[in-house]
N, C-alpha and C positions, 0 to 999 in steps of 0.2 A: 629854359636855359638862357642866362642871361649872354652876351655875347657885345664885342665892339670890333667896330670893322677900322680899319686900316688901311692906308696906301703908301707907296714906295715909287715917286714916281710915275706915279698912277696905275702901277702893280697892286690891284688891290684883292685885299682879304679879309675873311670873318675870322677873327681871332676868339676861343675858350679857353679859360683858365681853368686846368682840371686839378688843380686845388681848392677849386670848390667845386666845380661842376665835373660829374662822372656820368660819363658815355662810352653804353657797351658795346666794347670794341665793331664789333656786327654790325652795330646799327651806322658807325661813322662815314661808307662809302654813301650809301643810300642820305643821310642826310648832307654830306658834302653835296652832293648834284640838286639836291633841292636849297640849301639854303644859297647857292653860287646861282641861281638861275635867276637872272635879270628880268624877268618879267613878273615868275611868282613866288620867286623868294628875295634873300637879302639884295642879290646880284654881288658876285665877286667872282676874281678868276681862280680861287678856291678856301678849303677851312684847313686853319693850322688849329692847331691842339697845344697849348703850353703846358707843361708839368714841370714841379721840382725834381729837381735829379742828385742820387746819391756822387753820380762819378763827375758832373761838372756842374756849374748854377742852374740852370735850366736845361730843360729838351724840348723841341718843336716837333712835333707828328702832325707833317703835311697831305693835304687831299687835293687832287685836281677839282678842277670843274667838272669832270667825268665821272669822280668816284675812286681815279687811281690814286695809287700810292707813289707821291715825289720823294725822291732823296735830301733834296734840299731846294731854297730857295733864296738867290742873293737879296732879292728885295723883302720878304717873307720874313728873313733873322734879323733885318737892320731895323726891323716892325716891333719881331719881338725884345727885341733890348731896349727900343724905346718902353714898351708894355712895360714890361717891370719894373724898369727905372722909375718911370711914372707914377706909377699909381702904389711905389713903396714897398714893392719884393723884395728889393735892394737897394744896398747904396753904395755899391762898387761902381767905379767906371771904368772898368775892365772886367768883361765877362765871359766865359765858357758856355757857348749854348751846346747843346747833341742834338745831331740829326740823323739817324739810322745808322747811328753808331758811330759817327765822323763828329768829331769838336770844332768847334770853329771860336776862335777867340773876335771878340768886339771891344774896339776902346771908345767909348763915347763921349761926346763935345757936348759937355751941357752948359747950358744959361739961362738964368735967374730959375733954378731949379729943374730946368725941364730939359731935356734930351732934345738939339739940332739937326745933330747930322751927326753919323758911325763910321769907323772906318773899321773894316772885318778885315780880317786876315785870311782868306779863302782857300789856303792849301796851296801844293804843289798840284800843276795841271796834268793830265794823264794823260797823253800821248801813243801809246800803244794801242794799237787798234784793236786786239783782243779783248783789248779789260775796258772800253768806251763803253760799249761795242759798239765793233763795226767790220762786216766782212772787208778783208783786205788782202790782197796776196802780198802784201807790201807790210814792215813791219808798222809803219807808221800810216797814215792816210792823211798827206801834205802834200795842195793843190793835186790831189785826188780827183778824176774824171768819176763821171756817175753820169748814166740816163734814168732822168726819170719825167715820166709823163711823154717819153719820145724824144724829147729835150736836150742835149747835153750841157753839163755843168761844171765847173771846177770847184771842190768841197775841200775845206779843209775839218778836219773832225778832233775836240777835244775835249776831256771830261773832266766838268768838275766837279766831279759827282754825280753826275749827271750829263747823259750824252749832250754833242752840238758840233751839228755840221754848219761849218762858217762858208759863206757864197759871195766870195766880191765881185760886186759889179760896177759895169763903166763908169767913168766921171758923167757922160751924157745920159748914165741910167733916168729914168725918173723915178728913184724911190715912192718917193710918196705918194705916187698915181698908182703903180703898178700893182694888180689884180693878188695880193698874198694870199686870201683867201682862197683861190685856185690852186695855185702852185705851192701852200705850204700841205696839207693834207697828204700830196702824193709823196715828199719828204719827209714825214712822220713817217708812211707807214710802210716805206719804201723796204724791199725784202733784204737790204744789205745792213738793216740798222733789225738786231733782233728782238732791244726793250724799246723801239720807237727811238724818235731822235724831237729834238728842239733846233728850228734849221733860223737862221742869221743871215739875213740880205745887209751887205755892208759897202757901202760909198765913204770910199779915201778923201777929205777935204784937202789935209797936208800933213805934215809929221808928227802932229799933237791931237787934232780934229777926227772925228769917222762921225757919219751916220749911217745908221741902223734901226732896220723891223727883224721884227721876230714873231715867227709861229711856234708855241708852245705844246708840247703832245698832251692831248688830254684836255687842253684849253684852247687853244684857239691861237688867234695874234693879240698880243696883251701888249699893254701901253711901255713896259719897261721889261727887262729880265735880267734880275744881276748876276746871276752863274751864265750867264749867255755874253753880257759886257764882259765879261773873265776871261770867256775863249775866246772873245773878239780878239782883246787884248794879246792873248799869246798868237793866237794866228796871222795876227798881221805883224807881229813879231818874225817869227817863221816864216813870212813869206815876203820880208824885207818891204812891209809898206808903210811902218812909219817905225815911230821910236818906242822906248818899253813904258814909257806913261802918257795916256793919252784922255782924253776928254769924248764919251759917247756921247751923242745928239739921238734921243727917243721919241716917242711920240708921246710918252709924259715926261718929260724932265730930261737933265743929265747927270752920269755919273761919269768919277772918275774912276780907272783903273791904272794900276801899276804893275807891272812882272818883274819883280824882284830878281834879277836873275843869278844873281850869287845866293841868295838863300835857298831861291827855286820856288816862291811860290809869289801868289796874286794878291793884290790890297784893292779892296773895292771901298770905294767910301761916298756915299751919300744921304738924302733925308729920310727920313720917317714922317709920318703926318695919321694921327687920329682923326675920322671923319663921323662916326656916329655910335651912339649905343643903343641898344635896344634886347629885347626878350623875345627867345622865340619858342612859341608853344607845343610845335608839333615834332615833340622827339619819341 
């Protein structure tokens, strides 16, 4: 199977092209958790799947690092529109990817032929705490109390297609030091969130600025998460801590996001980067 991996950010993935290469269905969880494992396999934080598609230019069929099945991925589609662009699927720069049945349009910035940086058009964000999910006696779940691990926190929860509970903390937090690895697991699997959650430790810089970690379900804490930059973006919106376009600070890179708020939905825009290709035997 031949395969090329990707980053976003340094969100990275094993990218197949299943116009040529056909993998049965069955087999995709089991080989997602082997070729994503960093020591014996490719290492990524999982496998997208490309196919052409009748109802829009492409479709992404994404796999955690676990074997589950993600709805979408901000950094994961600005990967695949480089993909195709690239290597000659296409030659639009404006494209319709699908992902579990959601379109997402991508306008891409090329130069001297090749694909920059994307900006996606990410939907309208979801707000209702029923369709994230997320238990709530509240219709919404904005700066939302939660225990977990003993703990108390303030959540705010929003989907872009995928759950994310956002957690701001102090200006004297230490981001960067502080133990994610502990305290993101008990936020995945936390019994208020019923498909798991993607949880967002967020430091306010100033009206344009945030920094941000993220633990991923199914993965772990990964260097970047662009549907996670999304909710950032709308939550600190909501909860009056800067303005509707701002600049994320990751731990690979930065993106921008935008919340459109007359149209109603999210512009995420940043790079793509091809990192290696290779063949892998054991499917």
């Amino acid at each position: 199977m031949q395969f090329t991996k990707m980053q976003g950010c340094g969100n990275d993935y094993v990218y197949v092209y299943e116009g040529k290469e056909q993998i049965p269905a069955d087999k995709k969880p089991e080989l997602a958790r082997k070729i994503s494992d960093r020591h014996f396999g490719v290492g990524s934080d999982g496998l997208i799947f490309i196919h052409p598609s009748y109802s829009s230019d492409f479709e992404m069929e994404m796999y955690n690092a676990d074997g589950s099945r993600s709805e979408m991925c901000g950094n994961g589609i600005r990967c695949v529109g480089k993909y195709v662009y690239d290597k000659g699927y296409t030659q639009a720069k404006q494209l319709k990817i699908e992902s579990c049945g959601k379109v997402k349009v991508l306008d891409l910035n090329v130069e001297n032929g090749y694909v920059k940086s994307l900006r996606v058009n990410m939907g309208t964000p979801i707000l209702e705490a029923a369709k994230i999910p997320v238990v709530c006696e509240k219709e919404q779940a904005i700066d939302e109390s939660i225990l977990v691990d003993g703990k108390p926190y303030q959540m705010t929860c929003v989907s872009m297609g995928n759950p994310h509970a956002v957690v701001f903390v102090p200006e004297d937090f230490d981001l960067w030091g502080f133990d994610i690895a502990k305290v993101g697991p008990f936020f995945e699997n936390h019994e208020r969130f019923p498909n798991r959650v993607n949880t967002e430790f967020v430091k306010i810089i100033d009206d344009t600025h945030v920094e941000m970690r993220v633990w991923e379900r199914g993965t772990g804490e990964t260097y970047a998460c662009g549907t996670g930059c999304c909710a950032v973006g709308v939550a600190c919106v909501l909860n009056n801590k800067t303005s509707d376009h701002i600049d994320v600070k990751l731990l690979g890179g930065h993106l921008e996001i935008e919340w459109d708020r007359k149209e109603d939905v999210v512009y995420m825009t940043g790079p793509a980067e091809f990192v290696f290709e290779g063949e892998w035997q054991d499917v």
